[in-house]
N, C-alpha and C positions, 0 to 999 in steps of 0.2 A: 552643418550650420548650427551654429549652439547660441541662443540666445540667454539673456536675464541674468541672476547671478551669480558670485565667486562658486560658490554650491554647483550651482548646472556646469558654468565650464569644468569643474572640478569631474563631473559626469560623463562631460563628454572626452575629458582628456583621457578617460578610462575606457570608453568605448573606441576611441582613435588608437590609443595602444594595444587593444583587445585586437583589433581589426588589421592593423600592421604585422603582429603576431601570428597573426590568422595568414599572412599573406597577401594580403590585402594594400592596392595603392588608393591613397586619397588624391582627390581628382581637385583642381583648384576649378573648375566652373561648370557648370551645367552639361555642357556639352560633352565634358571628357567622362562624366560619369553611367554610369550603368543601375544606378540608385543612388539616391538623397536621403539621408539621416536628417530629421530637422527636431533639435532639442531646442524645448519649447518653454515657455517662465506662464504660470497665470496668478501672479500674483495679482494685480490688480487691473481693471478695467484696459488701460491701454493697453499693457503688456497684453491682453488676452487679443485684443485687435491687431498687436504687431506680430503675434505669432502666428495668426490666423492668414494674416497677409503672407507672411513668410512661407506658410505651407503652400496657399494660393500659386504662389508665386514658383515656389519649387515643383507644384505639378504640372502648371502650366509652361514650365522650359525641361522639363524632363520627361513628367509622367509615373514616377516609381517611385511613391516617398514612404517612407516608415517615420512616422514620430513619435518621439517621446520627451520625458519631462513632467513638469508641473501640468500644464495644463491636459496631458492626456488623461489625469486622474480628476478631472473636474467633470463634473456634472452642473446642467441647467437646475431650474426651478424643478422641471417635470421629472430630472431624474433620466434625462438623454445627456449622451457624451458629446458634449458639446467641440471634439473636433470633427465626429463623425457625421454631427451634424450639420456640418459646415462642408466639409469635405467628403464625402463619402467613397471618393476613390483612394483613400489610403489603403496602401498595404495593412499596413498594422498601426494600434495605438498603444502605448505604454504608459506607468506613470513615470515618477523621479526615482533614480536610483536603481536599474531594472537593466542594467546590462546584459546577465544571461537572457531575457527576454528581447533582447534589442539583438543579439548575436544568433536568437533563436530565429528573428525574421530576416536577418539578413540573411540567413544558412537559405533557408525554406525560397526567397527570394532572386538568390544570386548564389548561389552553390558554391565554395571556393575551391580553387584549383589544386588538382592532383600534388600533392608535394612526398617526391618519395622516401622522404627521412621519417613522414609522420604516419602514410597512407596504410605502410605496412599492418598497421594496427584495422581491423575494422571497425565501422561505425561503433558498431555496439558491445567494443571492447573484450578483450579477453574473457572467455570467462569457463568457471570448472564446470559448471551443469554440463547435462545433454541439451544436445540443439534445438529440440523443443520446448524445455521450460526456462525460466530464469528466476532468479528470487532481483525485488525490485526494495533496496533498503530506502527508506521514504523520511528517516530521522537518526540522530544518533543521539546516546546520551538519555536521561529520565530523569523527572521531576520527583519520584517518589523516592523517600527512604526507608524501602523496607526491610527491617531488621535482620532478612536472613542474606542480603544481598547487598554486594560491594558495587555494583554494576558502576554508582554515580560516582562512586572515588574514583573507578579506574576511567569512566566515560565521560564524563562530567555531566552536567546538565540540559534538559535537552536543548537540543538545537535542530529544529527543521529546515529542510532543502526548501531550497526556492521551487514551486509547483512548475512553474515552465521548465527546470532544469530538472524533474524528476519526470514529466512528460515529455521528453526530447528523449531521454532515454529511454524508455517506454514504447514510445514510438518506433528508434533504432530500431529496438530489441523486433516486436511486429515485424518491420519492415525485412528484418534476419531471420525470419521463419519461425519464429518462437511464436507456439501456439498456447502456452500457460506461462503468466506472470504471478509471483510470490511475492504478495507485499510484505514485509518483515517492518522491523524496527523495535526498541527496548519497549517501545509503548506507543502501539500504532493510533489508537485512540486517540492519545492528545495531537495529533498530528496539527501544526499550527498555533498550538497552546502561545509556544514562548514569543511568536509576531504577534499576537492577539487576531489572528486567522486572515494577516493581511493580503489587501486582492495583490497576485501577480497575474501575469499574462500567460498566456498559451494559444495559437494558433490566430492574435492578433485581438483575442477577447480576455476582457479580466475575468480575473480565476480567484475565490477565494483560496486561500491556504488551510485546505481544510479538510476531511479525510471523505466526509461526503461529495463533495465538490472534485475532490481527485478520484473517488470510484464511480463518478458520474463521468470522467472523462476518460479513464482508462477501459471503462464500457463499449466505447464508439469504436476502439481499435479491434473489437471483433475477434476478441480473445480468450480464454478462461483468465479471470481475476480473482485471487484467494487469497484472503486476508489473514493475516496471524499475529497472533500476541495482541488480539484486541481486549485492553483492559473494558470491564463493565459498566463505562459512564455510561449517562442515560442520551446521551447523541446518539450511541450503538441502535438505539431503537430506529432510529432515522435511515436506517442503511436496509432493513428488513426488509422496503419497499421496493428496492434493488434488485435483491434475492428473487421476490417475489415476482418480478418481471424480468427474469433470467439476464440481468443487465451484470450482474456478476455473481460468482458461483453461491450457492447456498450452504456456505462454511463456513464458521465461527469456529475461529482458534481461543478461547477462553480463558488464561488462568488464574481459575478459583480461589486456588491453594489450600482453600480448608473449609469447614463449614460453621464450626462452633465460633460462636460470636467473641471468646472471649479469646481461642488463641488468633483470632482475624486480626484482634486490639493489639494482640502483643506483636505481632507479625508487623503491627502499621498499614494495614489493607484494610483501610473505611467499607463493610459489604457486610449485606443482612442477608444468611442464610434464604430466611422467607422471601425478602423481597428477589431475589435470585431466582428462587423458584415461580417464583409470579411473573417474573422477565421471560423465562423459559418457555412457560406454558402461553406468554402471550405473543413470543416468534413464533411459538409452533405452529399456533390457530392463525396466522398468516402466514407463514411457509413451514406444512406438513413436511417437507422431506429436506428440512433443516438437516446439515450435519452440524454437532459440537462438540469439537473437542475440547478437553481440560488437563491441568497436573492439577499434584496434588504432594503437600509435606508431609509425609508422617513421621511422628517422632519427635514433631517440635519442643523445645525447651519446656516442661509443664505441663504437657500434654497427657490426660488421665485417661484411662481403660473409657470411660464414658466419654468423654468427649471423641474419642476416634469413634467408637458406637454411634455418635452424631454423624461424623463423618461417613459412615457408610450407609446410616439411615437416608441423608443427603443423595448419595446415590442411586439409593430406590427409588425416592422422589423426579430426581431430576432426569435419570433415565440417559443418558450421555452417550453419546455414540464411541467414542475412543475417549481413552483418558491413561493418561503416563503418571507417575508417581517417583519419587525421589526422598529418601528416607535423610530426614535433615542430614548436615554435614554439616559443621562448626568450621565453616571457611575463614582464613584468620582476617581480621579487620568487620567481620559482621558484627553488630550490637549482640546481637540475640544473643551471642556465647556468653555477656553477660546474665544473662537470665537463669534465676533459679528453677531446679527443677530438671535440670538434665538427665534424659535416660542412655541406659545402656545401648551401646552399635549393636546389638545384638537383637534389642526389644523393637527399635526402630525398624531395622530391615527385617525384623518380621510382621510387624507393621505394613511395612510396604508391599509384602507375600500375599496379604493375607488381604488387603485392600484391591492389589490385580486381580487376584482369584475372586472376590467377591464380584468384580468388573464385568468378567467372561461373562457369564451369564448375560447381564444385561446387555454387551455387548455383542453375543452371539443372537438374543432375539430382534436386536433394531437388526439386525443385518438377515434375519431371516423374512422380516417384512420387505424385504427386495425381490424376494425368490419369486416367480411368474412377472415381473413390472421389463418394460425396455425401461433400458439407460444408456446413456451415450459416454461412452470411456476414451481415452485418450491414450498409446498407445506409446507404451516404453519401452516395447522387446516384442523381438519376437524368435523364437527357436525351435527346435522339431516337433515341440510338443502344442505348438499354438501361440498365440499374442499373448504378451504380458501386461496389462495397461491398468488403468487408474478412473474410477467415475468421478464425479463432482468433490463426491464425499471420502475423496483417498488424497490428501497429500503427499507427495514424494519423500521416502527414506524413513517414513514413522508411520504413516497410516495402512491400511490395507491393500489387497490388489484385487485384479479383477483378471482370472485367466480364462482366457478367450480360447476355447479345444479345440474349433476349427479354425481360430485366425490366420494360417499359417501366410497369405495372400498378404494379411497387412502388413502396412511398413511403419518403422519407427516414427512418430510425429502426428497419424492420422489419428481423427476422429472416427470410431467407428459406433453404430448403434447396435445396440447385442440385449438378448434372453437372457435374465437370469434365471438357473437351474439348479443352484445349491449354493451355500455357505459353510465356513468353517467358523471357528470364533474370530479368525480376522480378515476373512477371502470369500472374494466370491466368486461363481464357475458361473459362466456364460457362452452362449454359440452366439454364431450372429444372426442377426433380424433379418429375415427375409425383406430385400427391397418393394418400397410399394410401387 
């Protein structure tokens, strides 16, 4: 049932074909149906009353309505959703425009039927991980132009998923055994930026499009959640409280890139050294056992014996649990290769030698403050010699491990809670905890 105007039906022609696609018949009346779509107009006072009647009407001969439309995005005086408030037996409400959201409650609703051309595929799609984790890409594309980086010629600008349509998958994933989700994307921070963080739906409530708002919801699915490539806008501070109530893991993927303020300018990365380090020390004193990781350039176009000295001083300071490095590369179509001042491939990658080794250390003592602590690891192997697995603060394929000597019992997928009893500079050895 589509009410209001050219716009709406243009709405629901799009959810009518979505749904025939899907498999799906449309039913010409009440009776033959199994649920009612009712798109809704709230342009002005009647129209709010004729859709209001329309809903009425459609629960009252059916029972199972989903709406959407204008008026599911309206609110009263007080700031209540004025269909829910009307109605409170909807399935779900939507605003305009919000088909994946409309297709997301018919799924959840009315399940569609077995089709063996498509079924072969499961819910939550092919995919290269192991069965337990999945990376969850949340945007594509980036708004910044940073001089050392093509990313936005080849990817373009960003553009974010619709939040219902990246919690449906999400969800899948959960529902297919995956016990750690990877949120990825060129610039997970901005997540929302380019809709100005508009509400979508998910599970029949509006959602903003917003990164706090989706690690608030990928929380509920009861899984590890581990964020990366979060640039250091100051929203990020928002997310600490998260950590801090183990609603998703205590991991910042970071990258820095540099410390000295002047190659940050020529780099195009707006970030102050100090204030960096004042961000740092102020996660920490709310979640002590923060992991963060960071890169790092050396070598950049200009870059003087002193300023890398800044950079490694930076290091002492900030105290970084893992950190990767990348000796510039003059990739072609970056600006920077314009910039005077280029050093030798030689001086560079030693640069970058000289900045890991500098790392170890401070890397081998955060990791030595594990040793006598339980932690609870997640387990990616296991072989004659024990479990192979991963704590909070290990990412899969760049971070550390955690090998478990007696795990041999565990299986690939499990949560286990284990002793730590030594570290190397990038591991740690663990038995397991005796159950209470």
């Amino acid at each position: 049932m589509s009410l209001g105007c050219p716009k709406a039906a243009s709405d629901a022609e799009q959810i009518l074909t979505r749904l025939r696609a899907e498999g799906y018949e449309i039913s010409g009346s009440y009776d033959g149906a199994d649920l009612v779509v009712v798109n809704t107009c709230g342009f002005i006072d009647a129209a709010v009353e004729e859709s209001l009647d329309a809903i009425g009407e459609a629960l009252a001969e059916n029972g199972k309505v989903i709406v959407t439309g204008c008026l599911g995005a309206k609110k009263d005086a007080a700031g209540n959703d004025i269909v829910r408030a009307a109605h409170p037996k909807v399935l779900a409400v939507t605003g305009p425009h919000a088909m994946p959201e409309v297709m997301e409650a018919v799924h959840r609703h009315l399940p569609p039927l077995h089709d063996p051309f498509v079924d072969l595929v499961p819910p939550q799609g092919i995919r290269l991980t192991p069965d337990h984790y999945a990376y969850l890409k949340i945007s594509e594309g980036c708004n910044h132009r940073c001089t050392f980086c093509i990313i936005p010629s080849l990817r373009g600008d960003l553009v974010s998923r619709p939040i219902g349509e990246v919690m449906r998958e999400a969800e899948a994933l959960a529902q297919a055994g995956v016990r750690e989700i990877l949120v990825i994307s060129q610039d997970t921070s901005a997540y929302g930026v380019d809709v100005k963080y508009r509400t979508g739906f998910w599970g029949g409530k509006p959602v903003k499009t917003r990164l706090f708002e989706l690690c608030s919801e990928l929380a509920k699915l009861g899984i590890w959640v581990r964020l990366h490539y979060v640039y250091p806008y100051p929203s990020v501070d928002d997310l600490i409280p998260l950590m801090a109530e183990r609603k998703i893991l205590p991991y910042l993927d970071v990258p820095f890139q540099h410390a000295s303020q002047r190659i940050l300018k020529l780099m195009k990365r707006p970030a102050s050294a100090e204030k960096v380090l004042d961000r740092i020390a102020a996660w920490r004193r709310e979640v002590p056992d923060l992991t963060i990781r960071s890169t790092f350039i050396t070598g950049f176009p200009g870059e003087t014996e002193a300023e890398f000295n800044e950079l490694l001083d930076f290091l002492d300071e900030a105290q970084l649990d893992r950190v990767g490095a990348f000796a510039y590369s003059p990739v072609e179509g970056a600006t920077a290769n314009q910039l005077p001042g280029a050093l030798p491939e030689g001086l560079r990658e030693e640069r970058k030698a000289r900045l890991l080794r500098h790392q170890e250390d401070i890397s081998t003592q955060r990791l030595e403050r594990r040793i006598g602590r339980r932690i609870t690891v997640l387990v990616d192997d296991v072989d004659e010699e024990g479990a192979i697995a991963r704590s909070a603060g290990d990412a899969p394929d760049i971070d550390g491990l955690v090998y478990v000597t007696d795990g041999h019992d565990l299986e690939i997928g499990d949560f286990a809670e284990v002793n730590v009893i030594d570290c190397d500079v990038h591991d740690l050895y663990a038995t397991l905890a005796a159950c209470e």
